[in-house]
C-alpha positions as CSV (number, residue, x, y, z in Angstrom):
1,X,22.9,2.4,8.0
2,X,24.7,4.4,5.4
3,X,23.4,4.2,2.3
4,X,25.4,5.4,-1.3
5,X,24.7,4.7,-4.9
6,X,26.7,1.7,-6.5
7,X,29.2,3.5,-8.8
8,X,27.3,2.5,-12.2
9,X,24.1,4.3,-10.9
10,X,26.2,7.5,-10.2
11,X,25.8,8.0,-14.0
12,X,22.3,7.6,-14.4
13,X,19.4,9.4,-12.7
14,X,17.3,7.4,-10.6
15,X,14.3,7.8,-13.3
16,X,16.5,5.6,-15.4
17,X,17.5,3.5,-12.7
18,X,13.4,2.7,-12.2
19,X,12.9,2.8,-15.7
20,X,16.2,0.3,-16.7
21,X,16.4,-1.7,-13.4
22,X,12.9,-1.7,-11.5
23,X,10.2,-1.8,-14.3
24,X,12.8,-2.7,-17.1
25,X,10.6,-1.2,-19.6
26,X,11.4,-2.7,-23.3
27,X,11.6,-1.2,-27.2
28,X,8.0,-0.8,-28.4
29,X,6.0,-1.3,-25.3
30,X,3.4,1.1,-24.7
31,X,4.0,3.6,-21.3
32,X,1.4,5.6,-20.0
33,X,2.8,7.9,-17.8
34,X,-0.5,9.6,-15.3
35,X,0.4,12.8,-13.4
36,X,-0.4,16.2,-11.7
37,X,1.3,19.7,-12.2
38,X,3.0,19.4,-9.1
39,X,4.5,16.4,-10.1
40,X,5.4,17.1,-13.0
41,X,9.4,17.7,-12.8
42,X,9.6,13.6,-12.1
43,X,6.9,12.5,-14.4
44,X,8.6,14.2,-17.1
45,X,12.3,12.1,-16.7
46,X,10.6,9.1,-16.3
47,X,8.7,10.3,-19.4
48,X,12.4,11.3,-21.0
49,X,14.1,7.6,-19.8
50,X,11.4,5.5,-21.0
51,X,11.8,7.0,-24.6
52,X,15.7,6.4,-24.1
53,X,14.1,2.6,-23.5
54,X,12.5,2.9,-26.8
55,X,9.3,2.9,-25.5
56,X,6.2,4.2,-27.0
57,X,5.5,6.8,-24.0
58,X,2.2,9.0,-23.3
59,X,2.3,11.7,-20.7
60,X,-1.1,12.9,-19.2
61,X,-2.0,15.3,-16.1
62,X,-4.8,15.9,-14.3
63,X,-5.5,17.8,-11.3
64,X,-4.5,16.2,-7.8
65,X,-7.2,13.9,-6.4
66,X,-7.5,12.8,-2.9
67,X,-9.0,9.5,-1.7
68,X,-12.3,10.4,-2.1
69,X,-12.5,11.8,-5.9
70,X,-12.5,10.1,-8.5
71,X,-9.5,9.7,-11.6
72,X,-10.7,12.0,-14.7
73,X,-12.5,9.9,-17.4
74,X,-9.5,10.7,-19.9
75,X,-7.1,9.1,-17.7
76,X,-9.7,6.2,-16.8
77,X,-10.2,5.8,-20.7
78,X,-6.3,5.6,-21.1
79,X,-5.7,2.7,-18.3
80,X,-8.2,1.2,-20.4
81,X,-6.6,1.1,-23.5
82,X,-4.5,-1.3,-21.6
83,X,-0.6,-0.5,-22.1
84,X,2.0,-2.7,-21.1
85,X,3.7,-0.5,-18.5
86,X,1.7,2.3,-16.3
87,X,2.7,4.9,-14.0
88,X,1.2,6.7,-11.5
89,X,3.2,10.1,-10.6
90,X,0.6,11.1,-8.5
91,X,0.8,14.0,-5.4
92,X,-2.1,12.4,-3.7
93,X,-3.6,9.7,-5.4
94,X,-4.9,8.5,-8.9
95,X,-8.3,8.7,-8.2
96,X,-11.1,6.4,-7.8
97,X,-13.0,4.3,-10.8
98,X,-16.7,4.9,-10.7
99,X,-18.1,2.9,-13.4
100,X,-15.8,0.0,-11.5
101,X,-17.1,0.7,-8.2
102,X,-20.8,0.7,-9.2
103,X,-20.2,-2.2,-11.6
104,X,-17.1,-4.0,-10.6
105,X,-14.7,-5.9,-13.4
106,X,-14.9,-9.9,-12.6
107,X,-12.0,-12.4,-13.3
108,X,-12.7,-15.8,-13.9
109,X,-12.1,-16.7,-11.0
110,X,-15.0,-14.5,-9.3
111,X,-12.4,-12.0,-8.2
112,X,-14.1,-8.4,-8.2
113,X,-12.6,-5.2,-8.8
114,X,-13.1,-1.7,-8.2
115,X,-10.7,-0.1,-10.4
116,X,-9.3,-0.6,-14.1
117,X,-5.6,-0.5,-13.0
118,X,-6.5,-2.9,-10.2
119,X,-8.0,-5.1,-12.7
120,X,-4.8,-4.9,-15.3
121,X,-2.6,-5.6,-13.3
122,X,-3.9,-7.9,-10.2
123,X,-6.9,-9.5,-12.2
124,X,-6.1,-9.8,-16.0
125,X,-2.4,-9.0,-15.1
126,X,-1.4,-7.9,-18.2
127,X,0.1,-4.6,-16.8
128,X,3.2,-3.8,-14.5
129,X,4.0,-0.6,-13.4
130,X,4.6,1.6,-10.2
131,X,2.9,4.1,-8.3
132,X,3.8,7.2,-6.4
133,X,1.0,9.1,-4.3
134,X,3.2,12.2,-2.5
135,X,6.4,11.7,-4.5
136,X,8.6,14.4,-4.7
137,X,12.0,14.9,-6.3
138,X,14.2,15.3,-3.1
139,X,12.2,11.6,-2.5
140,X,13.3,10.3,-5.2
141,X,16.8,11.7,-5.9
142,X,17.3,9.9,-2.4
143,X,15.3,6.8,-2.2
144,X,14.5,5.3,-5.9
145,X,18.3,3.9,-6.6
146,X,19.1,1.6,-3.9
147,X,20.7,-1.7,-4.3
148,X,17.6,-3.7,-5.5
149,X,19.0,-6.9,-5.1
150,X,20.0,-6.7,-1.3
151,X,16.3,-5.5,-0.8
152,X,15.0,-8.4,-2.7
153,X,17.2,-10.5,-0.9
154,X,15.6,-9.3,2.7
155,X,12.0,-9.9,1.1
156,X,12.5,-13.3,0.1
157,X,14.1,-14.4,3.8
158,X,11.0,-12.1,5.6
159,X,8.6,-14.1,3.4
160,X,10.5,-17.4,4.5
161,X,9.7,-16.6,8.1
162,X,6.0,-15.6,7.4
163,X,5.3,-19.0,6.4
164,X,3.0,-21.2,8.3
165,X,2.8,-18.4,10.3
166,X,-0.6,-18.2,12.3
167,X,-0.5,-14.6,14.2
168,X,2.0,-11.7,15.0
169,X,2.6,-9.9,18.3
170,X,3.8,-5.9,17.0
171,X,4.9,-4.0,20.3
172,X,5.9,-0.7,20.7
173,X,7.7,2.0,23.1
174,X,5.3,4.1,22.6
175,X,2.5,1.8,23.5
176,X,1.7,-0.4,20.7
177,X,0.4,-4.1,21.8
178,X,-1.7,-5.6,19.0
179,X,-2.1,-9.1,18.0
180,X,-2.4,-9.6,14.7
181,X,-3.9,-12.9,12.9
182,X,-2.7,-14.0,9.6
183,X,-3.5,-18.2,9.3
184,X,-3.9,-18.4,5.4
185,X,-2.7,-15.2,4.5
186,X,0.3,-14.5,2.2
187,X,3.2,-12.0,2.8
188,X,3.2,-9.4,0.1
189,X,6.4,-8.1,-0.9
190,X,7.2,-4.1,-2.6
191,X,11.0,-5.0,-3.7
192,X,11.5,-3.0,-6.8
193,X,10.9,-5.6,-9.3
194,X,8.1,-4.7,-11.0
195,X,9.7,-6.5,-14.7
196,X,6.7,-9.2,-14.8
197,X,3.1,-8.7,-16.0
198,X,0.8,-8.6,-13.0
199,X,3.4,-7.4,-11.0
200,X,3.9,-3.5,-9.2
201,X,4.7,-1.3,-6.3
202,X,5.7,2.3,-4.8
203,X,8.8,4.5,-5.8
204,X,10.4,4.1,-3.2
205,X,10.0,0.7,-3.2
206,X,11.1,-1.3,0.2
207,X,8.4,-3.2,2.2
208,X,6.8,-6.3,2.9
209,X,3.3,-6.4,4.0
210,X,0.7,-8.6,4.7
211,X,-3.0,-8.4,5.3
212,X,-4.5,-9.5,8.8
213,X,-7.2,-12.2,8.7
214,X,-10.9,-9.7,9.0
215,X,-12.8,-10.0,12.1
216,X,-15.5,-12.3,11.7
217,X,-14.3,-13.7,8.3
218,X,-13.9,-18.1,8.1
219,X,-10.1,-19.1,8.5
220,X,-9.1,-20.9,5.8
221,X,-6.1,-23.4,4.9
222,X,-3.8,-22.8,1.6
223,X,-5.9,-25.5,-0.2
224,X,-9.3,-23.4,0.4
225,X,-10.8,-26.1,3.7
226,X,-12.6,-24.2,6.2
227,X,-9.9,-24.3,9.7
228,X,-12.3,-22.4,12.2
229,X,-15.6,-20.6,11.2
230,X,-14.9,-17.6,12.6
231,X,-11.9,-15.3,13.3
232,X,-12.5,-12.8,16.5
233,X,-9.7,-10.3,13.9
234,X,-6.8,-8.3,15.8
235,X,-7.0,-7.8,18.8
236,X,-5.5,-4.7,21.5
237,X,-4.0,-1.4,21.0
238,X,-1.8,0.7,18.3
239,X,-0.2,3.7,19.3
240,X,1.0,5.8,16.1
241,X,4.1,7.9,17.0
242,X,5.3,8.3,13.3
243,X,3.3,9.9,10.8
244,X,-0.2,9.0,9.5
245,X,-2.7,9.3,6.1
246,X,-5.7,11.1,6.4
247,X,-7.9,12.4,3.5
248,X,-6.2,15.5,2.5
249,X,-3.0,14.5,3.1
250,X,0.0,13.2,5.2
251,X,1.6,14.5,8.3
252,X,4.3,14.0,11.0
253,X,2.2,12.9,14.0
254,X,3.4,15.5,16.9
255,X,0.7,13.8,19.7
256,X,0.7,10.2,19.5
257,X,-3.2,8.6,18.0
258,X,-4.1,5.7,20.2
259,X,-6.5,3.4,18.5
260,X,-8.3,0.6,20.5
261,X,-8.6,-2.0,18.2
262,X,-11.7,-5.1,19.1
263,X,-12.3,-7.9,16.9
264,X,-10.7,-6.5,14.0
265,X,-11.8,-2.9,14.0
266,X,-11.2,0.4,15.6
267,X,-13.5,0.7,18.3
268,X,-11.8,4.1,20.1
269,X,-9.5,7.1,18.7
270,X,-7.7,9.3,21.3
271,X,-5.2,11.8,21.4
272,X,-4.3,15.4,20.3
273,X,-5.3,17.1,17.0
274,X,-4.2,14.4,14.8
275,X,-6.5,11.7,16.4
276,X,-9.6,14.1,15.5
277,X,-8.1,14.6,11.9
278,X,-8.1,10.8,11.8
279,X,-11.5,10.5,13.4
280,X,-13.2,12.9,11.2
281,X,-11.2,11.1,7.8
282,X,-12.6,7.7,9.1
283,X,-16.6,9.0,9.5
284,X,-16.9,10.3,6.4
285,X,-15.4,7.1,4.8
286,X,-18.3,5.5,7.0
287,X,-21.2,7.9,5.8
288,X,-19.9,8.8,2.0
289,X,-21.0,5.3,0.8
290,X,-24.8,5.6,1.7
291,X,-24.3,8.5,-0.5
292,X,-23.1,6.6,-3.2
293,X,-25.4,3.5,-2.7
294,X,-28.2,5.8,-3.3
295,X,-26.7,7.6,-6.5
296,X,-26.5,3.9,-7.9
297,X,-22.3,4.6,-7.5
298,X,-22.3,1.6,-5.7
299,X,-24.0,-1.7,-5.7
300,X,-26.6,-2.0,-3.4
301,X,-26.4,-3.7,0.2
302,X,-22.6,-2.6,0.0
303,X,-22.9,0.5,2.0
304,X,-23.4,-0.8,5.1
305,X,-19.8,-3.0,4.0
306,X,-18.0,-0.3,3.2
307,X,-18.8,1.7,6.2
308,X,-17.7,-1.5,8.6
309,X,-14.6,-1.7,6.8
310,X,-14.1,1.8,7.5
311,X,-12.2,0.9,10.7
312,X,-11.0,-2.6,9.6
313,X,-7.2,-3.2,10.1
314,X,-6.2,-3.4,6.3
315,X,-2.6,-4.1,6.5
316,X,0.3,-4.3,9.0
317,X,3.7,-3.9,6.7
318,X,7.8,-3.6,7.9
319,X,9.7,-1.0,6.2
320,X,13.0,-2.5,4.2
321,X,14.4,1.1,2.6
322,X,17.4,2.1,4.0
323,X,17.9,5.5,2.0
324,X,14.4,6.4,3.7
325,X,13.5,8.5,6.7
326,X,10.3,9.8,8.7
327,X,9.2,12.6,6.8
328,X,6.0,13.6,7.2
329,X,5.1,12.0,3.8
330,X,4.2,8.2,4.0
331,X,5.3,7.3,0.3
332,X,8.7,7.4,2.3
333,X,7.8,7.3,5.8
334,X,6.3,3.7,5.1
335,X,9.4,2.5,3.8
336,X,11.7,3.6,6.6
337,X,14.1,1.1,8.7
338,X,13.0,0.7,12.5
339,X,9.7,1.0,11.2
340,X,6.3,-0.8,11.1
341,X,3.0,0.5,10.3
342,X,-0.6,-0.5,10.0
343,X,-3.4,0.5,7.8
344,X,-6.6,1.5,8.6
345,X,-9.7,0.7,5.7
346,X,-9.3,-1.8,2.9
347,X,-7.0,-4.2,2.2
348,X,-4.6,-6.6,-0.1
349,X,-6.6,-9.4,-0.3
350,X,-10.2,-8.0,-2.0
351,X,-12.2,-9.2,1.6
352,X,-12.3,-6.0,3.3
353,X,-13.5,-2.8,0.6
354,X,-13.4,0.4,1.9
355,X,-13.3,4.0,0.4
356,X,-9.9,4.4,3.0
357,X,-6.5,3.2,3.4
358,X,-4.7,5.2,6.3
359,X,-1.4,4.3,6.8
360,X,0.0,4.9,10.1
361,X,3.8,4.6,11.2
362,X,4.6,3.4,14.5
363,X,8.6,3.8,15.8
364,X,10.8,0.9,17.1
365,X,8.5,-1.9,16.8
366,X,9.2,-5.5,18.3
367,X,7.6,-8.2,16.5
368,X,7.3,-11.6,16.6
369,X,5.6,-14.4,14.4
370,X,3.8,-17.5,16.2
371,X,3.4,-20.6,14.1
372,X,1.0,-23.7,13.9
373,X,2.9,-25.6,16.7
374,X,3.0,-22.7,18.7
375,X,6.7,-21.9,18.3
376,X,8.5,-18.4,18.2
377,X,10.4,-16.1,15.9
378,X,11.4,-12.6,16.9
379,X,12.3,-11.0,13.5
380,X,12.3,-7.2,14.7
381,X,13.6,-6.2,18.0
382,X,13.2,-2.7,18.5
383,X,13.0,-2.0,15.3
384,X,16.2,-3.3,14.4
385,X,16.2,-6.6,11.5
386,X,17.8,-9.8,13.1
């Protein structure tokens, strides 16, 4: 599908297009703007288009930070001082929250979380903003201003179909057979309208995403009543033939990872160099939280949690971006039409920490939902929307 600018965002950049249009930041709200010198070029026009906004904006860098170290305490201290709008211009990630993950923040609710920004804007939702781990400015002179509203319009009917939905069947030419429960669980949706307190996603934005039911976890209906005590979790095999996460970085996957997934969890890795890269990424998210347990970093009897959830399948999401293409980087690869891909680590829905999430892409899925009274609805066929 070709994809062109409409002609009133030919005279805007597409910082001001995410600034004006996808976060619709407003005279006198505070921005805080985190990012790293390589990232620098972007963070500094959506820096320049917020002030056009009237914003009050603050710029701040720190070094890059992979998914094992943690944010600096400056830029911790600033998410804290809780602005209105908050983005993440990072070339990795953000960083991690200690003092959150050792002691995590509690909403009324009991919900727990491991990271001010999570807390902001998921928990106390008093934030919006947008995040960019990997961004870079050929990414988003290509991807960031697509027609929002056609996206959003593709969310809304995917999250039509995901209702009442109890599992999903994702195939795959190049081998891909998993089944996928999701009874009780609620399609997530990154369609570039991040306007709304508590609300946020990537630039790019184009996804939906959802987060399996974990292995072993109670199945619950919407109103909280307990369906089946236990759920064996998903179940077969996924083959990724796209590009994948691992700790230092993202890369084009040249021989395919096959991942034998029981119960919920990754039970075998096999393949070229990439599958030991991904191996090696997913042991040390396994041992690093012992490590942590015992420097009083993290609560205590979580270790042993983390490290299970290691290999937990976090996420299964549908890329919706039509401006965005395989490229080794999975800010965009995620995105990408003909696409599906599944996370390995933690999730969306707070049940599952981990210190991981590895995305993975797999090519030309087939997928199809089945619902409560056992009918069928193919809503990918090789890869292609119907």
């Amino acid at each position: 599908m070709e994809f062109k600018l409409s002609r009133k965002d030919k005279n805007r950049t597409p910082a001001q297009v995410v600034v004006q249009d996808v976060v619709k930041v407003k005279k006198n709200e505070r921005v805080l703007i985190i990012a790293n010198p390589a990232t620098a070029e972007i963070a500094q026009d959506i820096y320049s288009a917020s002030c056009e906004s009237g914003a009050v904006t603050t710029l701040i860098y720190q070094p890059d930070k992979t998914s094992f170290d943690n944010a600096n305490p400056e830029v911790l201290a600033a998410i804290a001082a809780e602005p209105e709008v908050c983005f993440s211009i990072s070339n990795i990630k953000l960083g991690k929250d200690p003092k959150a993950t050792a002691n995590p923040y509690v909403t009324e609710d009991g919900q727990k979380y491991t990271h001010i920004f999570d807390y902001l804007m998921d928990g106390k939702k008093t934030m919006r903003g947008a995040w960019t781990p990997g961004i870079t400015p050929d990414m988003m002179n290509r991807t960031a201003a697509i027609d929002y509203k056609e996206l959003q319009e593709r969310c809304v009917k995917l999250g039509e179909l995901f209702k009442n939905a109890v599992s999903v069947h994702v195939t795959a030419p190049g081998g891909t057979n998993l089944i996928v429960p999701v009874n009780g669980r609620n399609l997530l949706s990154d369609d570039g309208d991040f306007s709304k307190p508590g609300t946020g996603g990537n630039i790019p934005a184009g996804e939906v995403f959802i987060s399996p039911v974990v292995g072993g976890s109670q199945l619950k209906s919407a109103d909280g009543s307990i369906l089946e005590q236990q759920c064996d979790g998903c179940e077969g095999v996924i083959v990724y033939d796209g590009s994948m996460t691992f700790s230092d970085g993202d890369s084009i996957i040249e021989t395919p990872i096959t991942c034998k997934v029981e119960k919920g969890y990754v039970t075998d890795i096999t393949g070229g160099a990439e599958a030991r890269r991904l191996l090696k990424t997913i042991m040390e998210a396994e041992l690093r939280p012992f490590v942590l347990e015992k420097e009083g970093k993290l609560p205590q009897g979580q270790a042993a949690i983390y490290k299970k959830n290691a290999r937990n399948i976090g996420e299964l999401g549908i890329g919706l971006n039509p401006a965005a293409t395989i490229t080794g980087n999975m800010l965009e690869d995620e995105k990408a039409f003909h696409t599906c891909h599944f996370a390995i680590g933690e999730n969306y829905d707070n049940d599952a920490p981990s210190l991981i999430h590895l995305d993975g892409v797999v090519r030309e899925p087939t997928i199809v939902l089945t619902y409560g009274d056992g009918t069928t609805r193919t809503i990918l066929q090789d890869g292609a929307l119907l």
